[in-house]
N, C-alpha and C positions, 0 to 999 in steps of 0.2 A: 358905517361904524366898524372900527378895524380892533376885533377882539385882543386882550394881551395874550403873552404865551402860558401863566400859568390861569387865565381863564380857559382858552381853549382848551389845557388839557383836564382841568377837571371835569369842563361838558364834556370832551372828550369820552371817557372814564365812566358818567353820568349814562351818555346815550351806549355805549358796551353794554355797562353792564343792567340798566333798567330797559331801555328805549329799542335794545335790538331785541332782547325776549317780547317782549310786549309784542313789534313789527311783528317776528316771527308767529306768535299766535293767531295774533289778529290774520295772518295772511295761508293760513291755515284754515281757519276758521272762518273764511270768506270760499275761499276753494271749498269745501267742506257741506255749506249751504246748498250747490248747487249737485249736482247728477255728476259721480267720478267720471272725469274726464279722460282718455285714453293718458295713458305713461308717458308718451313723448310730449304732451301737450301739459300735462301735466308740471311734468321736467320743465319745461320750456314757461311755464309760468312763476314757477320757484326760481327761475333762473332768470326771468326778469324785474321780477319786485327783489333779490337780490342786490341785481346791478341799480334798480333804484335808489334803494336806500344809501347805498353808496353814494354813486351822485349827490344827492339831496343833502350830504355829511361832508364834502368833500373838504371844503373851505375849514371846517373845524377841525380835519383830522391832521391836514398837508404842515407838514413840518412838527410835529408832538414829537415824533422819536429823536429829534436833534435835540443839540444842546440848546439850553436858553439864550438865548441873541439878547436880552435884555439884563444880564446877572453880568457883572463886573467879572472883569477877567483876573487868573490868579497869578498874581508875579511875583512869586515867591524865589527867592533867591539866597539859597543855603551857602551861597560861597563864603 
């Protein structure tokens, strides 16, 4: 099922600004649980659930900052 452009971007929008706080807690809050882990490993853990969530969003983000492909083009013509 192939989302439209102004649905993508309000999930878009959605997962920003609800869905990435939320990750980020949650992925704190799991590290957090266990015994601090040395800094590189540490790093290296923030820096893979990171590049997850990304991945996991990819399809709804790829193309938002362009123009709408689906809005009527303007041919405006002041001659």
């Amino acid at each position: 099922m192939a989302l439209s452009y102004k649905t993508r971007r309000r999930l878009s929008l959605l997962i920003l600004l609800v869905g990435l706080p939320v990750y980020i807690v949650s992925a704190v809050s799991i590290v957090a649980l266990f015994e601090r882990p040395p800094i590189l490993l540490e790093l290296a853990i923030y820096l893979v659930l990171g590049v997850v969530w990304a991945f996991l969003f990819k399809s709804v983000f790829m193309g938002v900052g362009k123009a709408d492909p689906d809005a009527p083009e303007d041919t405006d013509q002041d001659s």
